[in-house]
KEKEDREN-372458 format. One line per 3 residues: number of its first residue (from 1); their letters; for each residue x, y, z of C-alpha. Coordinates in steps of 0.2 Angstrom, whole numbers, plus 5000, padded with zeros to 4 digits. Example, Ala and Ser with C-alpha at 12.3 -4.5 7.8 and 13.67 -1.06 7.14 Angstrom:
1 = AS = 5062 4978 5039  5068 4995 5036
***
This chain:
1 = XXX = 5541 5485 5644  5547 5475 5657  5534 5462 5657
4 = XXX = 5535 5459 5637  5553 5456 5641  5552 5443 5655
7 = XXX = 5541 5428 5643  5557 5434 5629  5570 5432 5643
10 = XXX = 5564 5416 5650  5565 5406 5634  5582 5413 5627
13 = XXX = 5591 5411 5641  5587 5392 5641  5606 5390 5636
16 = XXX = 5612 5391 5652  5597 5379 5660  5607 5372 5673
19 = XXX = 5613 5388 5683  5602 5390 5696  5589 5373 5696
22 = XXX = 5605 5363 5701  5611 5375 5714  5596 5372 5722
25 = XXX = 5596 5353 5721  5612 5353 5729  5618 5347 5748
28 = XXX = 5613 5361 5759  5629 5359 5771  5639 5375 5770
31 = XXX = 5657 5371 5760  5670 5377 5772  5676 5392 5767
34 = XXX = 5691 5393 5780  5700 5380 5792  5705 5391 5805
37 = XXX = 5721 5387 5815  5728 5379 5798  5744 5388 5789
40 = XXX = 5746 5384 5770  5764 5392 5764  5761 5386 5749
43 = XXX = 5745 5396 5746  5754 5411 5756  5769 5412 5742
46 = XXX = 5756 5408 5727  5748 5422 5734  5763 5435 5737
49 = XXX = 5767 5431 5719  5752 5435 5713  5752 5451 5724
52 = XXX = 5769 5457 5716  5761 5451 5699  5746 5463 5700
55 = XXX = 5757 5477 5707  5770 5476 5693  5755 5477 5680
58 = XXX = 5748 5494 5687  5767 5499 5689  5769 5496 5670
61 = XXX = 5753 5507 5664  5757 5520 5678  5756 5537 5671
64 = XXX = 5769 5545 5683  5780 5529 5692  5792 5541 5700
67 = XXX = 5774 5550 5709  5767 5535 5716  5765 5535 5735
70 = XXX = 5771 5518 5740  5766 5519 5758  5749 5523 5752
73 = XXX = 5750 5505 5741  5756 5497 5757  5741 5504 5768
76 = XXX = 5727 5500 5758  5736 5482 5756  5737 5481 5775
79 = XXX = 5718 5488 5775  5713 5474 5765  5723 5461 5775
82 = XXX = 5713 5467 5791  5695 5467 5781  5698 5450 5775
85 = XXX = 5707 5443 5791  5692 5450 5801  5678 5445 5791
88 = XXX = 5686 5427 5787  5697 5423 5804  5688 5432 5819
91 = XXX = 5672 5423 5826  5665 5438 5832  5667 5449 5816
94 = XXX = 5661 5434 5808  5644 5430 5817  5640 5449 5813
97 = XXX = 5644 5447 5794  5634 5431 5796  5619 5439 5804
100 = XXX = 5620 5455 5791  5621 5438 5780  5605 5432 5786
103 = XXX = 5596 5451 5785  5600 5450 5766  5592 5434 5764
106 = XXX = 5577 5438 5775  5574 5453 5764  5574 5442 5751
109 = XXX = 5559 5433 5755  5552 5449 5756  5554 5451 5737
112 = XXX = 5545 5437 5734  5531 5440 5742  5529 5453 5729
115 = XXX = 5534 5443 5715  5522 5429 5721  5508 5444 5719
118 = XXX = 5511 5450 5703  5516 5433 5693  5508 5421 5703
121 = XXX = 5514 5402 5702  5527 5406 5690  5538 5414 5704
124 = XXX = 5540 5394 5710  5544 5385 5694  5561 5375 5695
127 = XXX = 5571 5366 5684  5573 5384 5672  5584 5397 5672
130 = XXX = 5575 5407 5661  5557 5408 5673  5570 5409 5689
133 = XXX = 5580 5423 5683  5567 5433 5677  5552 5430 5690
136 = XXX = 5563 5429 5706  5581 5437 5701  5576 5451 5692
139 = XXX = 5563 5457 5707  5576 5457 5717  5588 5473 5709
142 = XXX = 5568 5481 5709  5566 5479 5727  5582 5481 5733
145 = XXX = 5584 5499 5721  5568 5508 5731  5577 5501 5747
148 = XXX = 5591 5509 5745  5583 5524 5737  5573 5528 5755
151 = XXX = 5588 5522 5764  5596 5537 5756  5584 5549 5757
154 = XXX = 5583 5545 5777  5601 5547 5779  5604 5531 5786
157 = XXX = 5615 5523 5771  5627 5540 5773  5631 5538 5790
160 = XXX = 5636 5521 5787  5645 5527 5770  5656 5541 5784
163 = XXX = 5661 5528 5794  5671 5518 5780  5676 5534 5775
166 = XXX = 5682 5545 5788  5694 5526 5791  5700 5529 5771
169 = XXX = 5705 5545 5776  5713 5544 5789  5723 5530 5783
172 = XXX = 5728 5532 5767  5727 5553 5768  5714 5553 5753
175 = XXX = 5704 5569 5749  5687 5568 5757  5677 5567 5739
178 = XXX = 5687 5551 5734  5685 5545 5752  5665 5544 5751
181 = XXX = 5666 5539 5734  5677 5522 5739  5665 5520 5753
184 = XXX = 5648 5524 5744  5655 5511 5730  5654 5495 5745
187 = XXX = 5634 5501 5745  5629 5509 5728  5631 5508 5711
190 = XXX = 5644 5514 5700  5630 5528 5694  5625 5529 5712
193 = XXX = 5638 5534 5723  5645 5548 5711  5629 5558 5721
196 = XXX = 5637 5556 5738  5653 5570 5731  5642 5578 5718
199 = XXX = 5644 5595 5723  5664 5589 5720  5665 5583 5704
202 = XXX = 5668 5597 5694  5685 5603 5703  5691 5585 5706
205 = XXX = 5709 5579 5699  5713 5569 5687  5720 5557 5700
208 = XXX = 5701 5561 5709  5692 5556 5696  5701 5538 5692
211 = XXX = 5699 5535 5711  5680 5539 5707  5679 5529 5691
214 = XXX = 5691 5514 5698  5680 5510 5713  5663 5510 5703
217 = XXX = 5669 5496 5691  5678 5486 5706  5663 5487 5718
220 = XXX = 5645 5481 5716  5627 5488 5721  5616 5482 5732
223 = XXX = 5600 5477 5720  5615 5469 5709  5622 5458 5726
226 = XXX = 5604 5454 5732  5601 5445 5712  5619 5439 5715
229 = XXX = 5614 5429 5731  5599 5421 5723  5610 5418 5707
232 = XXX = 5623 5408 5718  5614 5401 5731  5597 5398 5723
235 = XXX = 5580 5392 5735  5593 5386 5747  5595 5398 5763
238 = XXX = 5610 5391 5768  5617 5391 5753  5612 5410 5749
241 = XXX = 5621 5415 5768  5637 5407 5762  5637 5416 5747
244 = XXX = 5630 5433 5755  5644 5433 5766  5658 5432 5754
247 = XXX = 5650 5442 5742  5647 5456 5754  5666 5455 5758
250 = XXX = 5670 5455 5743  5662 5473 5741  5670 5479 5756
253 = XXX = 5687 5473 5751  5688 5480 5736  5685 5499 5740
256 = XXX = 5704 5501 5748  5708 5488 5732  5704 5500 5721
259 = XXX = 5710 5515 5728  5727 5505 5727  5727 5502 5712
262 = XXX = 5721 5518 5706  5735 5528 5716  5747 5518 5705
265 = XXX = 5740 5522 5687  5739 5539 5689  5749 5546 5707
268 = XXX = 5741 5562 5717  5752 5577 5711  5737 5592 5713
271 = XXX = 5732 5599 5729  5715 5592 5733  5701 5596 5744
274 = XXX = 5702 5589 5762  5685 5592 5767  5673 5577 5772
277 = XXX = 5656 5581 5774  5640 5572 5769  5629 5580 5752
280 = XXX = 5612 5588 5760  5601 5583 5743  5590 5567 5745
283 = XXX = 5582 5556 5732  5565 5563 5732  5555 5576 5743
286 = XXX = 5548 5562 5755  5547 5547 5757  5535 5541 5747
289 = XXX = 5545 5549 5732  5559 5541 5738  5552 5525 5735
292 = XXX = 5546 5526 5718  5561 5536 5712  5571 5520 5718
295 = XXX = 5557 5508 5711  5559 5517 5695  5578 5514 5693
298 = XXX = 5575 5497 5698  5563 5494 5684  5576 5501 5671
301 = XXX = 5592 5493 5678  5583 5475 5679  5578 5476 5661
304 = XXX = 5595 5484 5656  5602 5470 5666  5591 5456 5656
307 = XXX = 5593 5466 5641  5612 5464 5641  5611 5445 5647
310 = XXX = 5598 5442 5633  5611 5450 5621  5625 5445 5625
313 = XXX = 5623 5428 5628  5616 5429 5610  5631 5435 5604
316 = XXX = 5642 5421 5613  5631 5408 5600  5631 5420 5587
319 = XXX = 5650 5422 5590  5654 5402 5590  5642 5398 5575
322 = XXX = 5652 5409 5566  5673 5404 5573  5667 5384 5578
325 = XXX = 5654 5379 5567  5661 5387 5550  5678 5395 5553
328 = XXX = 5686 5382 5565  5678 5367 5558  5684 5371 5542
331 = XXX = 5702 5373 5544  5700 5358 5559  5702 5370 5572
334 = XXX = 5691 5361 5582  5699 5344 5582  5714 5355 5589
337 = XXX = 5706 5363 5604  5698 5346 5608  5715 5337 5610
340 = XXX = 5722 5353 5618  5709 5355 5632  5709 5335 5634
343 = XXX = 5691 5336 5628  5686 5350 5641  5680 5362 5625
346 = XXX = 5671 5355 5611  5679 5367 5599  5687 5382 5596
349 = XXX = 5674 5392 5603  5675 5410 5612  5676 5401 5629
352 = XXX = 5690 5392 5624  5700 5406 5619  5696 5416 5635
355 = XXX = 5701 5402 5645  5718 5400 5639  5721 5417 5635
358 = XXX = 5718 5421 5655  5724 5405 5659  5741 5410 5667
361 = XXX = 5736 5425 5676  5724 5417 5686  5737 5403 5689
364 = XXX = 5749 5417 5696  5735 5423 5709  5733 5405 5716
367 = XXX = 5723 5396 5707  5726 5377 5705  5733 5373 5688
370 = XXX = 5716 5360 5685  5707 5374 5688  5715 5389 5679
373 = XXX = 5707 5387 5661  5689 5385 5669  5692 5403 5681
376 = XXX = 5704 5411 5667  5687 5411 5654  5675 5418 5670
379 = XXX = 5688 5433 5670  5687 5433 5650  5669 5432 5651
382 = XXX = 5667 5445 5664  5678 5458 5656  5673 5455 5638
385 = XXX = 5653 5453 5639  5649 5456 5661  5648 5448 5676
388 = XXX = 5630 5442 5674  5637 5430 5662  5651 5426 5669
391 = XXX = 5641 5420 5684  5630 5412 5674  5647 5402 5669
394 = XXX = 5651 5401 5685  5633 5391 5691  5635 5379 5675
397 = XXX = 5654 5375 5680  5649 5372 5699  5633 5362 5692
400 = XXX = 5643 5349 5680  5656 5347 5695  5672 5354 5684
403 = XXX = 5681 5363 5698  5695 5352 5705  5696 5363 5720
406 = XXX = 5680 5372 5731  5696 5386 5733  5692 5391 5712
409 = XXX = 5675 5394 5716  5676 5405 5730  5691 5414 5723
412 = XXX = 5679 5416 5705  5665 5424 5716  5679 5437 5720
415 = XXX = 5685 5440 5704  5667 5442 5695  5661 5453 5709
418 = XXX = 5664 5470 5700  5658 5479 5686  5675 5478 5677
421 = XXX = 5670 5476 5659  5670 5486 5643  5652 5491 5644
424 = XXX = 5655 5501 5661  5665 5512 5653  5648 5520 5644
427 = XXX = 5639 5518 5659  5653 5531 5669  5651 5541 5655
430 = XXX = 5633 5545 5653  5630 5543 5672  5644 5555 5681
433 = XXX = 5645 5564 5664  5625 5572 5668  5632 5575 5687
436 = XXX = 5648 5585 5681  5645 5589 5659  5663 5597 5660
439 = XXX = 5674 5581 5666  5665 5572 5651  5682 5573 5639
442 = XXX = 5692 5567 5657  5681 5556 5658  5681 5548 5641
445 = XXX = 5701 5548 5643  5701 5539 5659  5687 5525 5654
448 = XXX = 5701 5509 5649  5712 5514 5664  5699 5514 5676
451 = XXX = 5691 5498 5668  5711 5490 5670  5710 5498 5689
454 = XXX = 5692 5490 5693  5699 5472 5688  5715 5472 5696
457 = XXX = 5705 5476 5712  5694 5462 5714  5710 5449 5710
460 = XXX = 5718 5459 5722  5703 5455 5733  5704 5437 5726
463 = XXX = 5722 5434 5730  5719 5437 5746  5705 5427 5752
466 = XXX = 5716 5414 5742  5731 5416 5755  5719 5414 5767
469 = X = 5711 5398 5763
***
């Protein structure tokens, strides 16, 4: 199945051509995430604007405002400050991100040892998206899926996983379920990490269970970052460790992020288990089962991954045909959105509309008003169709120099780095639904507020690193 996919994949994915084969023509000198030593007020209050903006919006689709445990908000807050301060400011925190940089990247060329096996020369073909999404992006969520699986089963990836939790915990006085489940979210998937508090689910709160949901869809997996890093950064290693750093912060950030944000949509008023333990079961009965359990999910999440860009990009053309090429041209639409957009959009396409409709949210985060239409349609894209699309956006945008600031690009790898977006909604369903049949109704009730918690905590994450650029 997957291999009739990829020849279908690489030829209809040609409308975004440019993505990756200009990344890699580009200057391989490292743009400057951070001048340390500099203070920028004016990013600092943009950025506490958007703060306040991002709170009042969960305070307004709060279930229970007079529950909400405000020095809880102002912990994870603080939590996040210290992530991003550490990771972006400290040089010795950020060597160690750099050399956990440069171990994803080296695994990298791991995977494509293998790819070079199984397809040859095709693994090496420039200039199309299509051949390098399928032959060396899509390897990568395989590889990177049985990795993790064995990681798992050795216990490895849990201790790590009780770390960042047993800190949750202590901090923000969380149960110990939701606590592994924020941590397991900076690791695994939104399918994934529900495993870690399986024995839980079925007596978690309400509250619990947003936490759970909330992170998933704010958080991304580690096949899913790997593809990411290639997506971004192309053949170009330094490139790639720039982009593996912030992308990997922008995992960790958003765990307390989402917690935050969940706390305020729907406040803790059950007693809840306190107990923090790791789960005994492992993927598999050895290692070697392990490994082809992981390769397995691998194989089905890259072509659900293609399936979906495949789709969806269709529907973007499907969707223009349709609104530009007959509705908008008709009524002279078009012409309006040209003039509008100072010739930015070529119509009154579904770009357009996401950009403007997001437009002034982005700009209350920090984002530079010559940017704010260009990141407001990432955010669109991302929510309404996913963030593989988005980012695809994203590598056309950054090929055809439209940014006015490198600030919008790093701040726009933040905001697309979650599963916020309407299909996870189904996913959370079926996946913790098998884990726990009788939360599937609590489930199904909590799916668009924990889709609105997953956003709002990667641009909480985004604000931040904003302030601090």
């Amino acid at each position: 199945m997957l291999f009739g996919l990829l020849p279908v994949m690489a030829g209809s994915l040609e409308v975004v051509n440019d993505t990756i084969s200009t990344v890699q023509s580009q200057t391989t000198v490292v743009p400057p995430s951070m001048q340390k030593g500099e203070v920028n007020f004016t990013a600092i209050a943009k950025g506490l604007l958007g703060l306040f903006s991002l709170i009042v919006i969960a305070f307004l689709f709060s279930r229970n405002r007079r529950a909400i445990n405000w020095r809880l908000v102002i912990i994870g807050l603080c939590l996040q400050f210290t992530f991003a301060i550490l990771v972006l400011k400290v040089t010795l925190v950020e060597q160690f991100f750099d050399y956990f940089s440069s171990f994803f990247v080296t695994l990298l060329s791991f995977t494509k040892a293998g790819s070079s096996f199984l397809f040859g020369e095709m693994v090496n073909i420039e200039g199309s998206l299509g051949y390098v999404f399928a032959f060396q992006i899509l390897p990568t969520i395989v590889f990177f899926s049985a990795l993790t699986s064995v990681l798992f089963y050795l216990g490895w990836l849990q201790k790590l996983v009780y770390v960042f939790a047993w800190v949750m915990k202590k901090t923000m006085r969380l149960s110990g379920a939701e606590s592994l489940a924020a941590a397991g979210n900076i690791f695994l998937g939104q399918t994934e990490s529900p495993l870690l508090v399986k024995p839980y689910i079925e007596k978690m709160t309400r509250s619990e269970l947003l936490c759970l949901m909330s992170g998933g869809m704010a958080t991304i997996a580690g096949g899913v970052l790997a593809a990411y890093i290639v997506f971004l950064g192309g053949n170009d290693e330094m490139l790639q460790l720039f982009y593996a750093r912030h992308l990997l912060a922008a995992s960790i950030m958003s765990a307390p992020a989402a917690i935050v944000v969940s706390k305020i949509l729907l406040p803790e008023t059950e007693k809840f288990n306190e107990e923090l333990s790791l789960p005994k079961e492992k993927m598999g009965k050895n290692v070697l089962e392990a490994l082809s359990n992981g390769t397995v999910d691998g194989i089905k999440l890259a072509v659900n991954v293609g399936g979906m860009l495949l789709v969806f990009i269709a529907f973007i053309a499907m969707f223009n045909y349709i609104v530009q090429n007959k509705f908008a041209e008709w009524v002279g639409l078009n012409e309006w959105a040209i003039s509008f957009s100072n010739g930015r959009y070529d119509g009154f396409s579904l770009q357009f509309i996401l950009g403007y409709v997001c437009a002034p949210l982005v700009w209350l985060l920090g984002v530079c008003k010559e940017d704010m239409v260009l990141v407001g349609q990432l955010l669109g894209e991302k929510t309404v169709l996913n963030e593989f699309v988005a980012y695809a956006t994203l590598g056309e945008m950054k090929a055809q120099n439209l940014f006015h600031e490198q600030k919008s690009v790093i701040m726009s790898t933040y905001i697309l780095c979650g599963f916020a977006n309407f299909a996870s909604i189904g996913i959370q369903i079926g996946g913790i639904g098998v884990l726990a049949p009788s939360r599937r109704t609590h489930l199904s009730e909590l799916g668009m507020r924990a889709l609105l918690g997953g956003a709002l905590a990667c641009l909480f994450t985004s604000v931040i690193v904003g302030m601090l650029m």
